[in-house]
N, C-alpha and C positions, 0 to 999 in steps of 0.2 A: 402460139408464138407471141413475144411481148414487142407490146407497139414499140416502134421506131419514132426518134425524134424528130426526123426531118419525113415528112409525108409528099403529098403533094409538089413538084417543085414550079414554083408560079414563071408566064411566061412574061420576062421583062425585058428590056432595052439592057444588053450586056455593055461592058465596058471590058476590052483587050486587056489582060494581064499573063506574061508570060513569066514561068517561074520550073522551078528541077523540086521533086517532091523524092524521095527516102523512098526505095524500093517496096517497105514495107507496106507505106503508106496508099500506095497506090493498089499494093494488093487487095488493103482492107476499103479503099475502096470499090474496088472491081465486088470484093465482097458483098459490101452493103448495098450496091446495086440489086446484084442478084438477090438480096434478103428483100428487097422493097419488090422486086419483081414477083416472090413470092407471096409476098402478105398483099399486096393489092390490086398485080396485073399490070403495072408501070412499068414498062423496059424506060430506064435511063441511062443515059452517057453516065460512066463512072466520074469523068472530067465535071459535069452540071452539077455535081452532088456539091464540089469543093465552095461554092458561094454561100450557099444555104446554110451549107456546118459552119463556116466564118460565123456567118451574121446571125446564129444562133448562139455559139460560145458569148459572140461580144453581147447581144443583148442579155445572157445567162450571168457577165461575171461582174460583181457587184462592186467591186473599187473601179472598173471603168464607168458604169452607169453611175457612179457616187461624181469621178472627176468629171462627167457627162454635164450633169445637175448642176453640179459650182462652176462649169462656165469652164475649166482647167483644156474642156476637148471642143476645137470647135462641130457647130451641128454639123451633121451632112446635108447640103441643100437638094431639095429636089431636083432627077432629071441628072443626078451627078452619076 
């Protein structure tokens, strides 16, 4: 089975966001729960999955980590 991007999902202080996802979306994530359950034994909420993938894509895509850099994005402070 080929490794998954998102592994472990670490335990932090959440922040409420409510939000309507594309039917599709939420299947693949129900999905990719069950794929992580399989490769490592982690039962996770399909819902825990959606912060991890964010904050993977943003630290993956390189015109936002570029406007990151020049100052264009402000940081995110800690604790936010």
């Amino acid at each position: 089975m080929p490794r998954l991007k998102i592994g472990e999902l670490p335990d932090d202080k959440p922040v409420k966001v409510s939000t309507e996802l594309p039917a599709a979306v939420h299947r693949d994530l129900i999905a990719y729960a069950e794929a992580l359950k399989r490769q490592g034994g982690q039962v996770v909420d399909p819902t825990k999955l959606i912060a991890p993938m964010l904050a993977r894509f943003m630290a993956t895509d390189r015109g936002f980590s570029k406007l990151k850099r020049e100052g264009h994005v402000p940081a995110a402070e800690e604790g936010q």
